[in-house]
N, C-alpha and C positions, 0 to 999 in steps of 0.2 A: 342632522338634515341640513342644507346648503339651502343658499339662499333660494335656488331655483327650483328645488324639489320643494320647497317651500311653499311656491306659488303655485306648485300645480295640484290640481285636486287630488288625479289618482295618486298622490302619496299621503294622502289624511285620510283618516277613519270619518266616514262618510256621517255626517251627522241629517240624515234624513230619512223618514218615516221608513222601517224596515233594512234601512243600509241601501237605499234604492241609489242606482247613480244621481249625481249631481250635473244634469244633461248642460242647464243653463252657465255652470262655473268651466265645463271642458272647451278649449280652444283646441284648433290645429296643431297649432304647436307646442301643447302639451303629451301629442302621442308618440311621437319619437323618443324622447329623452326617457317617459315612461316603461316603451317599451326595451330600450338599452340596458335601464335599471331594473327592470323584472328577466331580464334575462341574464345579469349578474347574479340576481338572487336564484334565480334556478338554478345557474350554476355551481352556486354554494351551498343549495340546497342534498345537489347531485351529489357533488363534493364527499359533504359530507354521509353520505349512505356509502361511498364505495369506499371512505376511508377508515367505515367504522372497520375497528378490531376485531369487533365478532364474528360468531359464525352468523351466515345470510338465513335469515326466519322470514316469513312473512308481512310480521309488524314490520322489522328493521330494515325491508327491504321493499316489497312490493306494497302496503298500508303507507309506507313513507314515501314512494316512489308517486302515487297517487295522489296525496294529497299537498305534494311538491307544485314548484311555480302560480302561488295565486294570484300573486300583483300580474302575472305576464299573462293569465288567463283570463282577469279582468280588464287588462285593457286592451288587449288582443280582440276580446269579443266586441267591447263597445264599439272600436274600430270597425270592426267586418262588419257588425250589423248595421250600423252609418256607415259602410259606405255602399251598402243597398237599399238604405229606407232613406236618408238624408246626407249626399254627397254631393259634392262640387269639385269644381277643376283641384283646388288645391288639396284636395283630398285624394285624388286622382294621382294625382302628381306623385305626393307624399307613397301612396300604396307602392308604388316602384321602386321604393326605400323600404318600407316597412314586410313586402309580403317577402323577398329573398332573404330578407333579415331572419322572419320565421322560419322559412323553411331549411334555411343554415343550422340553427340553432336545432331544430327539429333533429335535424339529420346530428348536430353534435350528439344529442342524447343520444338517439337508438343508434347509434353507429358507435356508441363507446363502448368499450371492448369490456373495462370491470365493470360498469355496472350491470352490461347483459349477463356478464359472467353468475353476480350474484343472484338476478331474477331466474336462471337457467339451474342454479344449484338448486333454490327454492322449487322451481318446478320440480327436478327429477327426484326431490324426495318425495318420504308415501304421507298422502295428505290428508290421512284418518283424522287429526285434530283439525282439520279448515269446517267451517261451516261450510253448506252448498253456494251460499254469495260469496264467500270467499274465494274459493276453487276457480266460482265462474271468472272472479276479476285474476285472479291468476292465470287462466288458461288465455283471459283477453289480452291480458297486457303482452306475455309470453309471445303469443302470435302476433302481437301488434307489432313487437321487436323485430322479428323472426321476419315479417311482411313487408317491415321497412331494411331491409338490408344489413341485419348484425350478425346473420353468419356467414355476409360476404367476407370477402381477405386483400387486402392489399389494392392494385389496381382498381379492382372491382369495384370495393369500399367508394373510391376516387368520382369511380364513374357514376356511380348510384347518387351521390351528392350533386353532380354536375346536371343529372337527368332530374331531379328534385328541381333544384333551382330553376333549370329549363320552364318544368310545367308549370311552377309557379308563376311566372310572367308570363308564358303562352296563357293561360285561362283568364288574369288578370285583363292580358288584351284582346282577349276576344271577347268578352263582356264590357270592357269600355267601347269597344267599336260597338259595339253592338244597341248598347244606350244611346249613344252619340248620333246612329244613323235612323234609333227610333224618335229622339226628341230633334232633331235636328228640320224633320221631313214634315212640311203642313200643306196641305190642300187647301187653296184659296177660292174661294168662290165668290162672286159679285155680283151675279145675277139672279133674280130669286125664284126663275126656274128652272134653274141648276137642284133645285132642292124640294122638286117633284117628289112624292111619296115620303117624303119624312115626316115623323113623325114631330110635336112642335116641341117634344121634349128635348130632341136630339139639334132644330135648329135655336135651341135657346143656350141649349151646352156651347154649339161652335158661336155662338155670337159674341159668348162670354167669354171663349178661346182667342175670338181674334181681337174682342179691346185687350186682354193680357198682353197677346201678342205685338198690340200698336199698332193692327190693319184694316183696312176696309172690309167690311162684309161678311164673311162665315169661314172658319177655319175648322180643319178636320184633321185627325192628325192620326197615329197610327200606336197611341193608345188606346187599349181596352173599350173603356165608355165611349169614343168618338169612333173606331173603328170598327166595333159590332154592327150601333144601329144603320152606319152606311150601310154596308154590305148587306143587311138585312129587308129596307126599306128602301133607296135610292131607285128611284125606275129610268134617273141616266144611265145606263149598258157601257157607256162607252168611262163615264168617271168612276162607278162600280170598276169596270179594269185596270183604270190607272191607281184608283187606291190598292185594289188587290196588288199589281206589279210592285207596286212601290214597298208593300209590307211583305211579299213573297220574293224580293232579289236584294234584301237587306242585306250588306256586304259583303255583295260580290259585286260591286263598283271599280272599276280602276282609281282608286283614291285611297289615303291615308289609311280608312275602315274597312278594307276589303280584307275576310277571314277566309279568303278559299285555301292559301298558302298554311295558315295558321291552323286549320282544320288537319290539313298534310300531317302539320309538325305536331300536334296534339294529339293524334292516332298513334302513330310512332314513336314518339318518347313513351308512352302510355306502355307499347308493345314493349318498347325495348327494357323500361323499368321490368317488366310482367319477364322478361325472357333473362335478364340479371338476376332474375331470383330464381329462377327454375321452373318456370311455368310455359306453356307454348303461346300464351296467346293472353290478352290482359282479363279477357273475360273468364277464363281458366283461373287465374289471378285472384279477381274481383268476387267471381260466386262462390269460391272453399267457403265466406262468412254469409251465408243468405243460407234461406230456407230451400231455396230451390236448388240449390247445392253445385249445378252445372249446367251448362250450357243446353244440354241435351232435354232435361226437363223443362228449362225456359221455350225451347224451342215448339215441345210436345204441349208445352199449353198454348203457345200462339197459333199451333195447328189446332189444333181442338174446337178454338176459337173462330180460325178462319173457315173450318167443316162445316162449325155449327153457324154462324152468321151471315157467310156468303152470298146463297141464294137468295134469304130476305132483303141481304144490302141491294144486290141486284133489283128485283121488285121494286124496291123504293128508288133507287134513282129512275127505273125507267116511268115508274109512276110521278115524278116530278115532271120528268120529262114529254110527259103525255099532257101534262099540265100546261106545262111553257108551251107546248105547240101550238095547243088549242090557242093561246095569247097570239102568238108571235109566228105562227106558220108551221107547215110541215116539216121543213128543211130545217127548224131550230135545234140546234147542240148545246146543250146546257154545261158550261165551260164550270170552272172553280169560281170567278167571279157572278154565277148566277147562284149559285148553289144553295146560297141562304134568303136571296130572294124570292125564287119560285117554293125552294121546300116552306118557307113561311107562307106564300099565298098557297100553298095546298094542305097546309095545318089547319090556316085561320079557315079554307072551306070546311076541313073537315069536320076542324072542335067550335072551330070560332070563339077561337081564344088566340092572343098574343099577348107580348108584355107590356106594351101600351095598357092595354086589358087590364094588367095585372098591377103596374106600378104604382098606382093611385093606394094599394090594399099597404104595399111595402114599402111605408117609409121609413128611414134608416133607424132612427130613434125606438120605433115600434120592433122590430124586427128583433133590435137590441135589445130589447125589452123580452122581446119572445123567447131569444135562443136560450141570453140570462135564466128564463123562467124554465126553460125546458130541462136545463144542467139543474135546479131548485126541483123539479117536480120528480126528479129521475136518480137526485143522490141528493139533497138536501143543502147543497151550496148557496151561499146569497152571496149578493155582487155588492159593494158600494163604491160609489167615486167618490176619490180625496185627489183634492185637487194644490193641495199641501206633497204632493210625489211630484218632482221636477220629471216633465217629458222633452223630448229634442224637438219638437216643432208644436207650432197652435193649435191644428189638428188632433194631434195625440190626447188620447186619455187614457188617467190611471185609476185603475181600481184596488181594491180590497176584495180577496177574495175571501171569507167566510165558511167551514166543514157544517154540517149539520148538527155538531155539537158548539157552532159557536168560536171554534178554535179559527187563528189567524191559518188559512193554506196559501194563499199567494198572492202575488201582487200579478196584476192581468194589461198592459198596456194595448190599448184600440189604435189603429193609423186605419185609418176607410180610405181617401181619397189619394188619386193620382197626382203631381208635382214633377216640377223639372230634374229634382236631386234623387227620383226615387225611380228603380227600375220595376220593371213591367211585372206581370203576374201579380201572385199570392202566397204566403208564407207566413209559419210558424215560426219564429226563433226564442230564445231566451239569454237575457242577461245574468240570468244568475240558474247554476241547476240546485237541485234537493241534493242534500248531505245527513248525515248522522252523526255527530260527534263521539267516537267510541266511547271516551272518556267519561265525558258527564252524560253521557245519551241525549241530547236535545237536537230537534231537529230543525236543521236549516230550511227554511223553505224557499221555493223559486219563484223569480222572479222571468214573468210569460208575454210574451208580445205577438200579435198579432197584427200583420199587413198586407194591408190589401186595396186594388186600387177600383174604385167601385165608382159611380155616378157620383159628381159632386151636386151642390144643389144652386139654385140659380136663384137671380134676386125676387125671382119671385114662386118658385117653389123649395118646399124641403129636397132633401137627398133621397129620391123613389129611385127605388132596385128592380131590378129585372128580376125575373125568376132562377136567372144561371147565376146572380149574384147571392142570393137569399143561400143555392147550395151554397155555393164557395167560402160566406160565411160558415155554414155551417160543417165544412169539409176543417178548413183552419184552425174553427172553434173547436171540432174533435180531437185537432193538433194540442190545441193549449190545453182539453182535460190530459190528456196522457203526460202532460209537461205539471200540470198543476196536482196531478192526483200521483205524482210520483211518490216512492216511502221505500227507497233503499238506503245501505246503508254507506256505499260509495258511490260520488257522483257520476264515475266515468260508464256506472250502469244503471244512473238514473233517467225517469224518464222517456224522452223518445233518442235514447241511445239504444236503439236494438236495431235488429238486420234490417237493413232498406228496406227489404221486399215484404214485413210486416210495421213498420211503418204507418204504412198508411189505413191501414186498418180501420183504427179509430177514428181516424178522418173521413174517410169516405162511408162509416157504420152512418156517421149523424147526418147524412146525406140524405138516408132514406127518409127521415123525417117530412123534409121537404112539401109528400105528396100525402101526407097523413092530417086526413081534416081534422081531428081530434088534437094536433099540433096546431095548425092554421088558424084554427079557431081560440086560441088564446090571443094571439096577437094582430092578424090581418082583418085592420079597422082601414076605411076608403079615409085618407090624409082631412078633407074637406069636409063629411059629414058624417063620420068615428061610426059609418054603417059597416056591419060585420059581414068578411067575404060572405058573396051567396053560397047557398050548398050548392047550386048549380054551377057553379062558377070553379067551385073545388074538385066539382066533379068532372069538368073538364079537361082541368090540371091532369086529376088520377090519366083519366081517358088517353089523353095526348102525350104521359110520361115516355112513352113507348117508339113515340113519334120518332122514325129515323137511329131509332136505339140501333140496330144493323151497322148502318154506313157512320152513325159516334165509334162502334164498338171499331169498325174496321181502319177506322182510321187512327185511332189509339194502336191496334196491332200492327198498323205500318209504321207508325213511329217504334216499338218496342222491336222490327227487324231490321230496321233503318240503323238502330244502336246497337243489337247484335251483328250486322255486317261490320261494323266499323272495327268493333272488338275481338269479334271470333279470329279477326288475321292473325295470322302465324309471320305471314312476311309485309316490310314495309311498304308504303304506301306511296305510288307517284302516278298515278294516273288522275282523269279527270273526276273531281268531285260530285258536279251534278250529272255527270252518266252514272259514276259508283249509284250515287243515291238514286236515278229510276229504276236501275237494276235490282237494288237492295229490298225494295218495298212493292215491287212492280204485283206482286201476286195479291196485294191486299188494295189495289189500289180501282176506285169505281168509278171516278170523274176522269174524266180526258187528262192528258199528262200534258203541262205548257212548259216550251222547251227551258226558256230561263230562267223557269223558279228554283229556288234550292232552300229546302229547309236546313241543311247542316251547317250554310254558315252561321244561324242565326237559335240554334238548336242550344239556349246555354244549358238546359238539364246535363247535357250527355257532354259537352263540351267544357262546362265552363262551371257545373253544378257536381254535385253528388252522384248524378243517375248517371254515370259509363258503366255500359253492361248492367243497364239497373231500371230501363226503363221499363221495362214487363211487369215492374214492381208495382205499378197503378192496378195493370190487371190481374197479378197475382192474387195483391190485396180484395177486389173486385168480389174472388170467388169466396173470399173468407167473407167479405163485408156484409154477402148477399146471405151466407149462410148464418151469418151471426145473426144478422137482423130477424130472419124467418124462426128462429125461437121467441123471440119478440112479438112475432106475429102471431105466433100461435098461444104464448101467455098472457099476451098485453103489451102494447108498444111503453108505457107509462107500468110495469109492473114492475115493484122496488126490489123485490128478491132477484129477478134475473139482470136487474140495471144492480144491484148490489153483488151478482156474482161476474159481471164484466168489470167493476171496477175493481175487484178485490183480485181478480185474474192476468187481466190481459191489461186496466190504466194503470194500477199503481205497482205492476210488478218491476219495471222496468225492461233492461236484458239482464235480469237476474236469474236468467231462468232457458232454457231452447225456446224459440215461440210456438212452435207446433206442444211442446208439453202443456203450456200456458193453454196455449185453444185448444184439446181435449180438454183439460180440465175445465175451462170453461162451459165447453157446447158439449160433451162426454162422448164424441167420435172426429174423425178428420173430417174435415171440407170435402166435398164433390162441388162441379160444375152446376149440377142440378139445379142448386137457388137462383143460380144468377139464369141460368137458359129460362126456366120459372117467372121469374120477375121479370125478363125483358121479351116477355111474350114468343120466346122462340120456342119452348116446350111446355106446351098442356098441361 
């Protein structure tokens, strides 16, 4: 080893609790050089499988092929996931080196000609001796080849690297724009009736926003926790819209960030990859690996959805609308920038409840405590923090994760709040997946993170959650048991490596909890006097679940048409983006359409994320989530046998298995709509 790989961590064998990274020893400049030398090793790795003499078997060729390039897969990850939980410019920078680097290398592998040769030997012989994990990882990888361009030839070969390369910077930049034009933007306010209707949670957040900032008086900004409760509470109309414009025309600026060009060229490399392979269109492409298998059934459930949802959604906006007039006059049109205004004052008449209401019951620490207990009460897991686990920022905590027998399962890292280096939303990822070592049989276990950017807390209260943050928690957290309760025997189908559009499954199953007083009641203590939610109070919550479920559901299925128009194209793309996009979602759409907003520059799921042709996947999962849960309902939301045959099924199988096999055998019939029309009040 050289003096320099010397100094860098990822070339030592990690001497800390579980082999956890060593966050506080990685510098900037240790991820290049890292990743140059893990892509040497991969290559020698490769090397040697195509130069073995034998004949191509599955150990010697696809078992090896798997569990090829670690160093480059360790610090590939840590990279990607700092540089969406914990990035800066020079990280930013660096990625413009680092991600064509990947996908160079990427393309080396599956574009070499011996060693597809010997994975395609190994397929087309008869695989009586594979176990069924076996097969599956052979059928994955085989297609994984096959889907990246290795039975292209010559030219083609050329081109399929070039269009690689392409989308790798096109996605790279339209997610830096995108960060860029949301932390970059703050509402300044100096007057303290500017901040009419807020509530004092929201003007203690921007207070604390704008001493960060270095300004006078109240900052708003067009993160999560400062942009909800505006739009929600604000009874200025006229700064309600400029927040709204501001978070709704996010680059499409004439400036450096504007992604309407880039949207263009992300569509169309997309196609043209998808049309290099043999396919018409990328969403053609994209669904052969999904449950929903083609365009045609995604399409038949977002109609299904829009059959059954419509006319309630209708009802409800006009019933907000009947609301606003009474306020504001006859003549009043309740724009996008009212929408969460008026539909809150006609909640709080209805339930009289809001999350003011509710914040005092959820604070962070408790909540944490609850979810912890709910994953203990439902498979026997226990949590501990060690604070001896180096995390990448002061925020971060890590835990020990604990089996019901006491066995080590995983290491669990917490990130809650919002920061400058960290993009928007929520997510599951992992550092490290579950493994099996053929060999000696022991099993690796993973290393799980979860982030999220939630209410931070101020100097003079804790961190109190809304009630859409309490899901989201628990949306994430369903993420991390599918990542922690993993138990296959290769990693590439451990886990949440299975189809997008089951996925999300388990994350949205622990959603339902939410509204379940029987849950609530373990942990939802008022911050100040450890008084337990009322039952009134919960029964509110149940009551008002429902509130606007229509015009939620409809607006989720414009976004899921909004990313099948982009994908279903057959031919490239040169027309206007925000007409494409009224056109594309117009059928699902309930609120007035304002000319300059555009969700697709700013869309990273489908753009910039995993979800092209994938975003139906929320409501795919939706109808299984509902249906899962309603065995729950009917046995005991907290009963161990059916919480012990969803882990044994559907968290620790991975994609070892089809997911629709997995959920019969779980629930012992297919999904229908039914649970979820059921649950959200649209079917009796």
């Amino acid at each position: 080893m050289n003096i320099i790989q010397a100094q860098n961590p990822f070339f030592e064998k990690y001497s800390t609790p579980h082999g956890t990274i060593p966050f506080e020893k990685i510098k900037t400049e240790h991820y290049e050089p890292a990743i140059r030398e893990g892509i040497n090793r991969h290559n020698a790795e490769i090397d040697a499988i195509t130069n073995n003499p034998e004949a191509a078997t599955f150990a010697n060729t696809v078992a090896a092929y798997e569990k090829s390039g670690e160093l480059l897969n360790q610090v590939s990850t840590v990279f990607g996931n700092l540089l969406s939980a914990e990035t800066n410019d020079d990280m930013q920078e660096l990625a413009k080196t680092i991600m064509p680097l990947l996908s160079e290398h990427g393309n080396n592998i599956t574009l070499n000609e011996k060693l597809f040769a010997r994975i395609k030997a190994v397929y087309d012989q008869n695989q009586a001796n594979l176990t069924p994990e076996q097969n599956k990882l052979l059928e994955k990888v085989y297609n994984s080849f096959v889907r990246s361009g290795a039975n292209l030839e010559g030219e083609a070969k050329e081109q399929y690297r070039a269009l690689s390369k392409e989308l790798s910077l096109l996605t790279l930049q339209f997610g830096e724009n995108n960060l860029k034009e949301t932390n970059d933007y703050k509402l300044v306010l100096t007057d303290p009736a500017q901040l009419a209707g807020l509530p004092q949670s929201a003007i203690d957040a921007a207070a604390e926003t704008a001493k960060e900032k270095g300004v006078e008086g109240w900052v708003f900004t067009l993160q999560a926790p400062s942009y909800s409760p505006f739009m929600t509470y604000a009874s200025n109309r006229d700064l309600r819209c400029k927040l709204y414009m501001a978070y709704n025309t996010k680059c499409t600026h004439d400036n450096e960030t504007n992604n309407l060009e880039i949207v263009k060229k992300l569509v169309n490399t997309r196609l043209a990859i998808a049309q290099l392979l043999g396919y018409s269109s990328f969403a053609e492409y994209n669904l052969q690996e999904r449950m929903a298998e083609n365009s045609g059934n995604v399409y038949k459930l977002l109609d299904q959805l829009l059959d059954a949802y419509t006319p309630t959604a209708k009802q409800e906006y006009a019933e907000v609308e009947t609301l606003a007039r009474q306020l504001e006059g006859s003549d009043f049109t309740v724009m996008p920038w009212d929408w969460s205004y008026y539909s809150h004052k006609l909640k709080d008449q209805k339930f009289q409840i809001d999350d003011e209401m509710l914040r005092p019951y959820f604070e962070l620490s408790k909540v944490k405590e609850g979810v912890f207990g709910l994953a203990t009460r439902l498979y026997g897991i226990t949590f501990k923090k060690n604070s001896d686990i180096p995390v990448y920022h002061k925020d971060v905590d890590a835990y020990e994760v604990f089996d019901k027998d006491g066995k080590f399962l995983s290491v669990l890292y917490t990130d809650f709040h919002p920061r400058e280096g960290k993009r928007a939303g929520a997510w599951m990822t992992s550092y490290k997946e579950q493994w099996i070592d053929e060999a000696t049989g022991e099993n690796s276990r993973p290393h799980i993170s979860i982030v999220m950017n939630f209410t931070k807390p101020t100097k003079d209260k804790p961190a109190l959650l809304t009630f859409g943050e309490l899901e989201t928690f628990l949306h994430e957290f369903g993420h991390s048991l599918h990542g922690m309760f993993a138990n296959s025997t290769y990693e590439n189908l451990s886990g949440t490596n299975v189809y997008w559009d089951f996925v999300e499954l388990p994350s949205q199953f622990m959603e339902n909890f939410a509204i379940e007083k029987e849950f609530l009641h373990t942990f939802a203590r008022h911050y100040q006097t450890g008084e337990l939610i009322p039952d009134e109070l919960v029964q509110r919550i149940v009551d008002s679940s429902n509130f606007d479920a229509a015009y939620a559901c409809l607006r989720q299925v414009s976004f899921g048409l909004l990313d099948m128009a982009w994908y279903t194209r057959t031919t490239p793309f040169d027309g206007d983006v925000k007409v494409y996009e009224k056109e594309a979602w117009k059928k699902a759409q309930i609120l007035p359409v304002v000319e300059d907003a555009c969700m697709s520059t700013q869309f990273s799921h489908i753009f910039a994320g995993g979800y092209s042709a994938g975003y139906y996947s929320y409501k795919w999962a939706e109808v299984l989530d509902a249906d899962a849960f309603s065995l729950f309902k009917q046995k005991g939301i907290f009963n161990p046998e059916v919480a012990a045959s969803f882990r044994e099924n559907i968290l620790s199988k991975g994609g070892t298995e089809h997911p629709m096999t997995l959920y019969k055998r779980f629930r012992g019939q297919e999904p229908t709509i039914d649970a979820l029309l059921i649950r959200n009040g649209i079917k009796k």
